[in-house]
N, CA, C and O atoms as a GROMACS GRO file, in nm:
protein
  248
    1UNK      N    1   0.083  -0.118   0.000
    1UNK     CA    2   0.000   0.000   0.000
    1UNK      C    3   0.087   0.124   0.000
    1UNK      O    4   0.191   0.129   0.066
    2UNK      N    5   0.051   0.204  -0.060
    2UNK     CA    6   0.119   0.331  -0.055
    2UNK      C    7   0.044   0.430  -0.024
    2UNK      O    8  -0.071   0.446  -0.065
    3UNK      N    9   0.127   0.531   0.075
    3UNK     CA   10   0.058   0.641   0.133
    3UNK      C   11   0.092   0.766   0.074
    3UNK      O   12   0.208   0.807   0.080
    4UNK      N   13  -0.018   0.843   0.006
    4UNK     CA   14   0.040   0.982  -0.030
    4UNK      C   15  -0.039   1.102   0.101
    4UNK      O   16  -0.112   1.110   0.200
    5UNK      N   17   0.024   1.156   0.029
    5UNK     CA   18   0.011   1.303   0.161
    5UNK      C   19   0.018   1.404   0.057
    5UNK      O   20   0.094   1.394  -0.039
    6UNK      N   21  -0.093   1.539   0.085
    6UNK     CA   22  -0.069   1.612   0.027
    6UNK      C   23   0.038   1.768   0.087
    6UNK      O   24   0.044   1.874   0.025
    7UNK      N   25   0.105   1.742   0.208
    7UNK     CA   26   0.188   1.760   0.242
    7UNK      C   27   0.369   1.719   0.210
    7UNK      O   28   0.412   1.606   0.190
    8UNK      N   29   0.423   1.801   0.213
    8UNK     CA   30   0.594   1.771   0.185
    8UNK      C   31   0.632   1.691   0.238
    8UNK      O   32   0.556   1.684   0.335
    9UNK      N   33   0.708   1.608   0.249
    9UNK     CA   34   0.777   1.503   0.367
    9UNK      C   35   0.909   1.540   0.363
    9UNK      O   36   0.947   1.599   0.262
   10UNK      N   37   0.998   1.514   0.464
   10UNK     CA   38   1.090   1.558   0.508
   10UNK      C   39   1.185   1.514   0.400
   10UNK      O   40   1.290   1.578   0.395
   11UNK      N   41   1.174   1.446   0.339
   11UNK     CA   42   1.283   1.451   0.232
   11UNK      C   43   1.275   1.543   0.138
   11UNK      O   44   1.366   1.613   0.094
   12UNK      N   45   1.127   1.540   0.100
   12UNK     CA   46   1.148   1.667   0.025
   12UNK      C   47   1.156   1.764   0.036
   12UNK      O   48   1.199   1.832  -0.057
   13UNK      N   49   1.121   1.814   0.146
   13UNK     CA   50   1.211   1.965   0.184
   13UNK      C   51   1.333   2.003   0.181
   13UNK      O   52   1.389   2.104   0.137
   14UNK      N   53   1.372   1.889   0.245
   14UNK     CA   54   1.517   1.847   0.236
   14UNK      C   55   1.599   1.848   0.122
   14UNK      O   56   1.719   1.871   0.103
   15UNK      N   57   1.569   1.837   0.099
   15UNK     CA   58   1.599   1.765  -0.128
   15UNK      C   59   1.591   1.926  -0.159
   15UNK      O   60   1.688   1.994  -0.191
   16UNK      N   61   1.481   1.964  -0.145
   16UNK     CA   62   1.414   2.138  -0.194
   16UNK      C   63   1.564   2.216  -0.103
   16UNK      O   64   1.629   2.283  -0.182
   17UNK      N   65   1.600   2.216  -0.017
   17UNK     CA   66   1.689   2.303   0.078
   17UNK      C   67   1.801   2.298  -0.045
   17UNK      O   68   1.828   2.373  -0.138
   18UNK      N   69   1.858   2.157   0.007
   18UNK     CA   70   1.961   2.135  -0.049
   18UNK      C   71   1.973   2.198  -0.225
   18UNK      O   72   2.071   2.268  -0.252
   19UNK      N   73   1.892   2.176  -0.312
   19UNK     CA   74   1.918   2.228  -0.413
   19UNK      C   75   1.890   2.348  -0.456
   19UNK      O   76   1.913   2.384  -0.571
   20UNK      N   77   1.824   2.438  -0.344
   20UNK     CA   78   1.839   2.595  -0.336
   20UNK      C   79   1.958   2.607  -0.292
   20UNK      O   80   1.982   2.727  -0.307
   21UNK      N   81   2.093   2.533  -0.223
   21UNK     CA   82   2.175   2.587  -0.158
   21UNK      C   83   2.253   2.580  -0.293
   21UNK      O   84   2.284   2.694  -0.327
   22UNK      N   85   2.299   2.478  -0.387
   22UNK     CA   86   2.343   2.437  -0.509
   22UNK      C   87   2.324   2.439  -0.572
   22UNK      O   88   2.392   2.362  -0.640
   23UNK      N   89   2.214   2.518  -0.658
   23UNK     CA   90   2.201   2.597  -0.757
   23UNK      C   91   2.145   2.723  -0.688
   23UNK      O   92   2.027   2.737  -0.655
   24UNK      N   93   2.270   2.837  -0.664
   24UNK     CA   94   2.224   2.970  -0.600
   24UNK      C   95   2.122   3.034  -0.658
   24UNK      O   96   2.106   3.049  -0.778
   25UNK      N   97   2.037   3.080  -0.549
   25UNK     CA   98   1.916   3.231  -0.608
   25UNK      C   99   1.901   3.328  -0.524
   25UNK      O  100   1.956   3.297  -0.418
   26UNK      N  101   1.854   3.430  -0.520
   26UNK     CA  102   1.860   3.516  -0.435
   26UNK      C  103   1.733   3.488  -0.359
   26UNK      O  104   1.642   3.569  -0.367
   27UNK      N  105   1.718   3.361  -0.275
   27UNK     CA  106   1.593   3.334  -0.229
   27UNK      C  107   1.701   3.310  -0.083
   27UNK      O  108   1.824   3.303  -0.084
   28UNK      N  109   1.618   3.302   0.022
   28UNK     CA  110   1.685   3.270   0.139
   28UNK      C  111   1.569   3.115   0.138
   28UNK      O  112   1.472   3.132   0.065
   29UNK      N  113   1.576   2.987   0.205
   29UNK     CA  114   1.543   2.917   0.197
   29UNK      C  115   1.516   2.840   0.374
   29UNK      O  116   1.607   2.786   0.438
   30UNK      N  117   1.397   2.851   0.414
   30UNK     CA  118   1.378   2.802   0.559
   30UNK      C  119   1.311   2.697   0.615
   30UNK      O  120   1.189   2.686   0.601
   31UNK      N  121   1.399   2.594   0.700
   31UNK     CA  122   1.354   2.501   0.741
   31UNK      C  123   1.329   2.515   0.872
   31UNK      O  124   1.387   2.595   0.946
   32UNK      N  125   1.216   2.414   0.914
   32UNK     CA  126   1.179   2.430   1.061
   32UNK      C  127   1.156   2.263   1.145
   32UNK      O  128   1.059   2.194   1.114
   33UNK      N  129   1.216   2.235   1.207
   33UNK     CA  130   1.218   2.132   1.264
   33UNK      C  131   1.197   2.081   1.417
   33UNK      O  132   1.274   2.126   1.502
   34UNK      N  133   1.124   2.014   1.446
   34UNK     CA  134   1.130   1.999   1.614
   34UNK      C  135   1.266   1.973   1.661
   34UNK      O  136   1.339   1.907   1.589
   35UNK      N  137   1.316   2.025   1.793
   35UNK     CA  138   1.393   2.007   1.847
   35UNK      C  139   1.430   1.886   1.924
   35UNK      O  140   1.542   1.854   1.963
   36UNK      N  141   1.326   1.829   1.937
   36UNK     CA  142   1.324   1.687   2.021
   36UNK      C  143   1.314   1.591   1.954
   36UNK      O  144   1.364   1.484   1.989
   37UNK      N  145   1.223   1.612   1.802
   37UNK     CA  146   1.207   1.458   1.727
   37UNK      C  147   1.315   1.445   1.609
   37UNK      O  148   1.373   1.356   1.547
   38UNK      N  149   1.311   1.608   1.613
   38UNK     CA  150   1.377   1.614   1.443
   38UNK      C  151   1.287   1.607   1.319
   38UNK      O  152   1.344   1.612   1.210
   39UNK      N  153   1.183   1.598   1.322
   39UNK     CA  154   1.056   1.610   1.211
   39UNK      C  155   1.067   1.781   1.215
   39UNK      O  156   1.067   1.873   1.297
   40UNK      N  157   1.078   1.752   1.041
   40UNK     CA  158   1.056   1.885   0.964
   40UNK      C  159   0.908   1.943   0.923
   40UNK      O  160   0.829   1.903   0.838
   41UNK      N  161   0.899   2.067   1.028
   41UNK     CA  162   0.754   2.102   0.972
   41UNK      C  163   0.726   2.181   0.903
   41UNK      O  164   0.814   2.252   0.855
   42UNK      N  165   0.582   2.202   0.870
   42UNK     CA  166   0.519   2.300   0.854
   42UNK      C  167   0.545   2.440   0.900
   42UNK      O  168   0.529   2.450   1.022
   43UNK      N  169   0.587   2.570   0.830
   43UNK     CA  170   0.615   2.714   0.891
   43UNK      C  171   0.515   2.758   0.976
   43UNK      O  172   0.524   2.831   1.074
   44UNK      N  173   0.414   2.701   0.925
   44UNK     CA  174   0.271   2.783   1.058
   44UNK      C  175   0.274   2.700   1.186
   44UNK      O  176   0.286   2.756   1.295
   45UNK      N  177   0.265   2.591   1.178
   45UNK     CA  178   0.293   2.520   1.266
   45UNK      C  179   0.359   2.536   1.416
   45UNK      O  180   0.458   2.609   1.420
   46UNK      N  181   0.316   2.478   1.540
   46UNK     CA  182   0.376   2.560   1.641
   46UNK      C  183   0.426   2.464   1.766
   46UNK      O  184   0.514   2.481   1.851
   47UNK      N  185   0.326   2.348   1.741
   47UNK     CA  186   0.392   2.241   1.798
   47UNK      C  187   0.418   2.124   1.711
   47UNK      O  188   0.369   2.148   1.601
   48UNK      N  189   0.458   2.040   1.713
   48UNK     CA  190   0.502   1.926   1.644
   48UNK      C  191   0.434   1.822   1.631
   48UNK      O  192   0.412   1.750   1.728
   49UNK      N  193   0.385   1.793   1.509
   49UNK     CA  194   0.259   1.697   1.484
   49UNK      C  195   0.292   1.550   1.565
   49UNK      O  196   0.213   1.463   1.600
   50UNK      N  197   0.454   1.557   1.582
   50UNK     CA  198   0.475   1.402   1.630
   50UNK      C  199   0.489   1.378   1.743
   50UNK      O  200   0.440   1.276   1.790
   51UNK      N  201   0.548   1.451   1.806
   51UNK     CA  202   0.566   1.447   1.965
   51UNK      C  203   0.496   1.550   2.067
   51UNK      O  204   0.500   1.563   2.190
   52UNK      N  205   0.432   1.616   1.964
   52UNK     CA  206   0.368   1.743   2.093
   52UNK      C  207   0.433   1.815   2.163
   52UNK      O  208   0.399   1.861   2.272
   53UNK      N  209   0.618   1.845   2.059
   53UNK     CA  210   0.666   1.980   2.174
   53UNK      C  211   0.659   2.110   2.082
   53UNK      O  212   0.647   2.131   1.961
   54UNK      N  213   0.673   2.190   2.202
   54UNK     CA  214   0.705   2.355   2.117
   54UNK      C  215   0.804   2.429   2.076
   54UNK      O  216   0.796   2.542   2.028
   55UNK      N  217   0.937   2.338   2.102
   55UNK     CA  218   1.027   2.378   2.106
   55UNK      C  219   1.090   2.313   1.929
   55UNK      O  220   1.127   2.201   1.896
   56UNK      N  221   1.077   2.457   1.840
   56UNK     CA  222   1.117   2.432   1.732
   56UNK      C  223   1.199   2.521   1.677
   56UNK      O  224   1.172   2.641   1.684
   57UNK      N  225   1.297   2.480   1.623
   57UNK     CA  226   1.443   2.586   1.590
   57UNK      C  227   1.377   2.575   1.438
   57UNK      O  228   1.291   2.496   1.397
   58UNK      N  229   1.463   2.710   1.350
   58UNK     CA  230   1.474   2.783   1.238
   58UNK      C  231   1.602   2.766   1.176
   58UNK      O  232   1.705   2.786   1.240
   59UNK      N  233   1.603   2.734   1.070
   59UNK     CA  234   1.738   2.721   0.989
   59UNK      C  235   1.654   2.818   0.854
   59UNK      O  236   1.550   2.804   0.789
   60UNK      N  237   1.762   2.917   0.861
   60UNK     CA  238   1.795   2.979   0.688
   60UNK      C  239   1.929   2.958   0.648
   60UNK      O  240   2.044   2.977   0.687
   61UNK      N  241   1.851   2.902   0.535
   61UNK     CA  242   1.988   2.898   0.404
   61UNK      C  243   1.982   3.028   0.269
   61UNK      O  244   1.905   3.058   0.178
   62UNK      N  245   2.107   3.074   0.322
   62UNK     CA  246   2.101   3.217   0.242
   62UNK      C  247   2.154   3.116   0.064
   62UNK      O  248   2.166   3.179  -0.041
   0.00000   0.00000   0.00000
């Protein structure tokens, strides 16, 4: 069975980061991740769909 989501999954954000960092643009590029699970979320997002904390750090890639 295969599961789609109409949400990103962490690879592909991931994948998306990485090849804004390697092929340059003048975009700054931001990831957001729980601090405790490591699941990459959603920007609106405020707690973490997986573990239920609030504690979520910001990465920009210029």
């Amino acid at each position: 069975m295969s599961r789609q989501s109409s949400s990103p999954t962490a690879g592909t954000t991931m994948r998306n980061a990485v090849k804004s960092v390697l092929f340059r643009t003048d975009q700054t590029t931001t990831i957001e991740e729980c601090r405790r699970c490591g699941k990459t979320i959603e920007s609106r997002e405020t707690v973490c769909p997986v573990c239920d904390c609030d504690d979520i750090v910001e990465y920009r890639i210029q």
